[in-house]
Every structure is written in C-alpha cells, then in structure tokens.
N, C-alpha and C positions, 0 to 999 in steps of 0.2 A: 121664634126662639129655638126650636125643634135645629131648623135649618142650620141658624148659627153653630150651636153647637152639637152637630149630629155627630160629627167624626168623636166627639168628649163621652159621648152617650153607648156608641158602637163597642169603644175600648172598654169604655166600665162594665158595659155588658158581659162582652169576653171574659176580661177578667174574674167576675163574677162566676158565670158559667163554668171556666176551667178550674176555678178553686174550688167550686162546689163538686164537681167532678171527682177532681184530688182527694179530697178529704172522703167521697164516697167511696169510690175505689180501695183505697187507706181503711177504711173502717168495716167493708165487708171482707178484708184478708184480716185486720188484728181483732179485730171486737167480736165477729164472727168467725172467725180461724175458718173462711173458706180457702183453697188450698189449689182450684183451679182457674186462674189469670186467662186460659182462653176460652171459655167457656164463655167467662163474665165476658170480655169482648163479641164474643158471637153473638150474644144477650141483646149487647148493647145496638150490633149491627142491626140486626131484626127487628128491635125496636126503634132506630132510624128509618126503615127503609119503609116504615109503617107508620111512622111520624108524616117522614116528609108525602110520602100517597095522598093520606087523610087531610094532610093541608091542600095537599092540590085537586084534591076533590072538593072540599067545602070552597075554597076560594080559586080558583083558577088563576083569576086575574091580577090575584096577588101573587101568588105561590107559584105558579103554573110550571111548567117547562117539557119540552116536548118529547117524544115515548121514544123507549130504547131503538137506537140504531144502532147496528153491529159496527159500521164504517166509525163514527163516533167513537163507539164504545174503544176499540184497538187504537185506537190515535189518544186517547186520555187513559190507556195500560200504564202505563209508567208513574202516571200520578199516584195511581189508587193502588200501583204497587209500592210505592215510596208513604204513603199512606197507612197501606196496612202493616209495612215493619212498626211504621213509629208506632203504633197503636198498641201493636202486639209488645214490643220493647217496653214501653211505657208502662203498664199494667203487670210484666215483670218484672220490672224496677221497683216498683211501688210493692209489691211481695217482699225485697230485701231490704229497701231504706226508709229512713221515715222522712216524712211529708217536706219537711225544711232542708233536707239535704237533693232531696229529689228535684226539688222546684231550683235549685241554688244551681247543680248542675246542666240544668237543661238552660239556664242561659247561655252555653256555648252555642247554642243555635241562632245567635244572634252573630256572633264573629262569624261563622259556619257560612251563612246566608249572604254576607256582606263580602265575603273572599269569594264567593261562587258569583256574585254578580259584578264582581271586577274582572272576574275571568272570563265567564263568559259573554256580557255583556255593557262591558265597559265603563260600568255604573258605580261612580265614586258616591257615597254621601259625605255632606255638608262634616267640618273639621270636629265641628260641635259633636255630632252625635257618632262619629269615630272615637273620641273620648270616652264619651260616657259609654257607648260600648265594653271597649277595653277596661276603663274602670269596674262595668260591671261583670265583664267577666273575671278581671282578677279575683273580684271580691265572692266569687263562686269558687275559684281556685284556692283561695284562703281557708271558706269554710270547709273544702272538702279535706283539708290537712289537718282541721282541730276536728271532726266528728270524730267521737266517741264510738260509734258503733260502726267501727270501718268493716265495710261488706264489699271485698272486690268484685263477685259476683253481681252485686248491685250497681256497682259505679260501671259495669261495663256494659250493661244493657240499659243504662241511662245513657253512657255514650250515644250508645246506638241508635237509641232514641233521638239524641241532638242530632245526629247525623240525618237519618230520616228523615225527618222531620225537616231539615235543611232542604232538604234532595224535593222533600214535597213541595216546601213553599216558593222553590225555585220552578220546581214544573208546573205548580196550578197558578203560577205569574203569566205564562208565558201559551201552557196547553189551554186556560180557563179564559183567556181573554180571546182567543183562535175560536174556538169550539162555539160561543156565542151563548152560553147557558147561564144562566143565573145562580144565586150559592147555595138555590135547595137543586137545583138539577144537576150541577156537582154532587153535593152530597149524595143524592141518588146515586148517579152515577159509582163515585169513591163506591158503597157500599154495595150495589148491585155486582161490580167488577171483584172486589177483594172477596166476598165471602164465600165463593167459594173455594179459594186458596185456603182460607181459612177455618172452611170445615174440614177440607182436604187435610190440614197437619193437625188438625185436632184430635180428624180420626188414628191418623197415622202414630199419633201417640200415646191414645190410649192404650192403657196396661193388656 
C-alpha cells in the first residue's frame, strides 16, 4: 500500500510540514510580537543542522550521507544560496502579511519554475497542468488585488521569495541529482553552506 501510494503520502507530508511551519513562523511574530525574522531563521538552521546529525548518528543506514567535502560543498554554492534568500525572504514576508495572502503569492513559484525549465532545459509540461498552473496563479493575482491589508513592503519580499525559491528548485533539480546525496545530505549541506552568510548579515545588522 505504502508503495502504491508513496508519492500521495510524500506531498501530504509536505504540505503538512510547510503549513505547520507557516502558521509557526505567523504566530511567533503576531501572538508573540517577536520582532527579529533572522534570528528565528538562524534558530531554525541550527536546529537542522542538529536534526539531520542526530539522525545520522542513530541510523546511518537510513539517514546516512557522507562528511563535508569542500570540492562538494562550492559545486552546490549556488543552491544553498538560492536557499538561503528564499528562507530569509519568507520569514520577512510573513512579519508584514497574513498567512492567506502569503501562501496565495508564493504560487508564482510555480509559473517561475516552469518558464526556467523551458529555458533552460527544454522541459514543456503536459497541457493539463499548464492550466491549472496559470489558473492558479491568476487566482493568487486576484487575491493579492482584494487583500485588505495591502503591505507593499510585504508583497515584495514574498516576491522575492517566489523568485528564490524558483532559482532553488531549479538548482537542487539538476546540482542534487549530480552531487549523488540524498535529501538529509542536502539539507546538511543547504545549511552547513548558508549560515554563515547568514550570521554574517545578522551581525551586520545589528543595532
């Protein structure tokens, strides 16, 4: 059963995950009025990078993936840079818009993804799900014309977001499948690479 419907199990995971995410993210800026988006991102890195470890200590064989190489590491830069904007974007977005407009906009990373893989890789999808694409991006463009609490400072770092976020899933298509690592040795990776970019403008902006 598992087998049959693995790819049905994969996506609802996700989507679970990333809404649970959202709604966190969302509730430690409004319900807690915290006030620093990269902070809570560093937070979050650290306790990745300590996540995926502890898996790969207790199970190897599951989780495993092999120790930092430098050679590696600069050949998947550009992922875990395209990575860390969306991440960073995202968590500043969610500071200015609420959770329905956030999630509405960031469907543009779905047209975003599908014009980068006709350009660069000559990769048309099936007519069907060019529709519903386009459909659902309209219907992200509609909502973002009746929100009530228009924050252009918001709508443009969720841009930015879509955009990242394109850039990344275009690169970890094509650097993740090269590299020969599995998706906690990515994720390692992603986070071992980005943070300290990421401490770097944290500090940098401290008061």
């Amino acid at each position: 059963l598992m087998d049959r419907y693995h790819g049905f199990f994969v996506a609802l995971s996700y989507g679970i995950v990333s809404i649970t995410i959202t709604l966190f993210n969302k509730a430690i800026f409004s319900y807690y009025s915290f006030q620093f988006p990269l902070t809570l991102f560093v937070t979050q890195m650290i306790l990745s990078l300590v996540f995926v470890n502890l898996l790969k200590v207790f199970s190897s064989e599951t989780f495993g993936f092999p120790a930092f190489h430098l050679s590696k590491a600069v050949r998947l830069l550009p992922m875990a840079i395209g990575w860390w904007i969306y991440g960073i974007s995202g968590v500043i977005a969610l500071k200015y818009l609420n959770v329905p407009m956030f999630s509405a906009i960031r469907r543009f990373t779905t047209i975003i993804v599908m014009f980068g893989e006709w350009r660069l890789r000559d990769r048309i999808p099936p007519r069907k799900q060019q529709i519903a694409v386009v459909v659902m991006t309209f219907g992200a463009a509609v909502a973002g014309l009746t929100d009530i609490t228009f924050n252009i400072l918001g709508y443009l770092w969720v841009l930015v977001c879509a955009l990242s976020t394109a850039m990344y899933l275009l690169f970890i298509d094509k650097l993740g499948r090269e590299s020969g690592l599995n998706d906690f040795g990515l994720l390692y990776y992603n986070n071992i690479l980005a943070l300290p970019f990421m401490v770097f403008l944290e500090t940098l902006l401290l008061p």
